[in-house]
C-alpha positions, 0 to 999 in steps of 0.5 A: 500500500502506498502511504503518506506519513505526516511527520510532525517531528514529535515521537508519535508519528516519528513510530507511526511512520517507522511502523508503516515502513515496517509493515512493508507499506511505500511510505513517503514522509510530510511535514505539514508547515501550519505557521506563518512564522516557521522560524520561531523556536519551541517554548518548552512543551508548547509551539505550532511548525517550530524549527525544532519540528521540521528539523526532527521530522526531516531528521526521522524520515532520513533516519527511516530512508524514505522521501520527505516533503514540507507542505507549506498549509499556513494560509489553510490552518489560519482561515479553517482553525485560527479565524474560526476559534476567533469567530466562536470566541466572538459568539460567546462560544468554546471551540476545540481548535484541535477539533477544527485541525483536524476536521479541515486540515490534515483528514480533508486538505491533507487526505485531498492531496494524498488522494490527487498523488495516488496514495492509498492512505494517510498515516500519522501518529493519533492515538485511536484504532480502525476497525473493520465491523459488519457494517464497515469501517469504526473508529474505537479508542485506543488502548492507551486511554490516556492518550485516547484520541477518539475525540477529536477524530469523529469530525473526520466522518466514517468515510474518511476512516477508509483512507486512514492508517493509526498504527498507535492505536494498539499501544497501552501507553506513552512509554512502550511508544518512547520504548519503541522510538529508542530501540530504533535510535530515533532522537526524539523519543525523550522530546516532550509532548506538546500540549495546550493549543499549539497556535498559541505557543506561550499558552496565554490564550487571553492574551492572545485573545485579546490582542485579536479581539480587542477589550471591552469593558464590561459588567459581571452580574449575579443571577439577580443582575446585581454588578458584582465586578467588572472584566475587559471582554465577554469573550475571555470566558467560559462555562464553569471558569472559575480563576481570573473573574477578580469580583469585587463583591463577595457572595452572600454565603462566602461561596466560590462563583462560577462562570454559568454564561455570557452575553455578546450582545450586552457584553455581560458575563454571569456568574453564580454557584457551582450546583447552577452548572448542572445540567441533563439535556444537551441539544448539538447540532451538524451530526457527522454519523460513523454508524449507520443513520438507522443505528438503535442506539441513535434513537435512544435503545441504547445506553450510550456515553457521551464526551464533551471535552478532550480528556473529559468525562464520559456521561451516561446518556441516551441519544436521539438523532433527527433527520435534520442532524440535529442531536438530543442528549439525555444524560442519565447522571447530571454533568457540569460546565457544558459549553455551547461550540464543544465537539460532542462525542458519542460513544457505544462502549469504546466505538465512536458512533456520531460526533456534534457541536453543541447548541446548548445544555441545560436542566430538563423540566421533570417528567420530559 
């Protein structure tokens, strides 16, 4: 099989593309550039396409003896990842850049030019597995459950599964991956993971936030509309933050508060007690389907989890799709600080079965 490795001069997919070349598959290496700026040096754990990067993703191909190219994708990332995680920010909303990447970029863009070049497949270092069911390909979690990365892949649809190569998804943990780079001398099995979002490499996404968006003074209210202190932008928050609000007021009772949502409009953030977070019912919208549309557990014969944020908890719920691809979610255990613009993952034991944004969580009149 004729396969695109993408290199992105980290550890994983340094073995990813070791254990293509293993497999017997003609690989050809690609570096994805996504930055403007690929000079920049990495800061510590975080950076986006630094020199570092590309330097030991070229490194790694060489080390395995196959082709290796730099495709320049900055113009891509910047208007499908970076514009759309500012235009959410502008509407009050919480996107997963991780989500966006890649949905736009290295399953759509990146498995388009693979397709016109004649490869059979992309490979890359994710950490999930591909299975082949009665009814298809699925996408399961890996074994790794720490490094599982399921939810961020549903995006990519069912489709897109049949193109798709995750050799580390059999892996039980980060260390028997770095085990493995170093049994093949590959120098970056001691680099350190990256972390947070990449585009923004010293992690201060306010700031970052802020120097794209602007500030604008604006008030924090109680649930009864009370000013309790002020901030320079709606936009800086989101469901359930609780650090950097600097009230002026404390609460009656002396108890912590809690983000529970913001005003774009009125540029007003709200806040008040942690148990006004909770919800049981979540609408999403936009459903990308890895099952058939008619699968039970769709309609609600089936107990299913959901995940709502990378890493996050699983929520027992029962799901019910619409033809219109809108999702209804009812969590059969209350969950906390869901965020409208969330990827909304569903889950059949450890298979992905549909994937969704969220419109909008909330507390469920008794007896509905």
């Amino acid at each position: 099989m004729k396969v695109l490795a993408a290199l992105s001069g980290g550890v994983d997919s340094a073995v990813a593309a070791a254990l293509a070349v293993e497999a017997g598959h003609d690989v050809t290496a690609v570096h994805m550039a996504l930055s403007a700026n690929q000079t920049q040096n990495r800061c510590g754990s975080r950076g986006c396409c630094t020199v570092e990067d590309a330097s030991d993703a070229r490194l790694a191909a060489s080390m395995l003896g196959i082709p290796f190219y730099v495709w320049d994708m900055a113009e891509t990332f910047e208007e499908t990842v970076v514009e759309d995680f500012l235009n959410e920010y502008r509407r009050g909303r919480t996107p997963n850049p991780c989500v966006r990447c890649n949905e736009f970029v290295k399953f759509r863009e990146l498995a388009t030019r693979a397709d016109a070049l004649g490869f059979d497949a992309v490979c890359t270092g994710h950490y999930a597995r591909v299975l082949r069911g009665p009814g298809g390909v699925e996408l399961h979690r890996a074994k790794c459950i720490e490094k599982d990365q399921s939810y961020v892949l549903a995006i990519m649809g069912r489709e897109a599964l049949e193109k798709v190569v995750f050799p580390l998804g059999e892996y039980k943990s980060k260390s028997e991956v770095r085990a493995e780079a170093e049994r093949r001398g590959l120098p970056m099995s001691a680099k350190p993971d990256s972390y947070d979002i990449c585009f923004i490499a010293d992690g201060d996404t306010r700031g970052f936030l802020r120097s794209h968006l602007g500030s604008k003074a604006g008030k924090i209210v109680d649930t009864e509309g009370a000013e309790v202190g002020t901030h320079s932008g709606a936009y800086q928050f989101t469901i359930g933050q609780r650090k950097g609000l600097n009230l002026g007021r404390p609460a009656a009772d002396g108890r912590p508060r809690y983000v529970l949502g913001t005003d774009m409009k009125t540029n007003t953030v709200v806040v008040g007690a942690s148990e006004l977070l909770s919800v049981d019912g979540i609408t999403a919208t936009d459903a990308v389907l890895l099952t058939e549309p008619d699968d039970p557990a769709l309609a609600g014969q089936a107990e299913v989890t959901l995940q709502y944020r990378a890493h996050g908890q699983q929520v027992p719920a029962k799901v019910y799709l619409k033809a219109d691809g809108t999702l209804r979610a009812q969590l059969l255990k209350p969950t906390r600080a869901v965020a409208s613009g969330q990827s909304l993952v569903v889950y059949l034991g450890d298979r992905a079965i549909c994937e969704a944004t969220i419109e909008e969580a909330f507390k469920q009149e008794k007896g509905q």
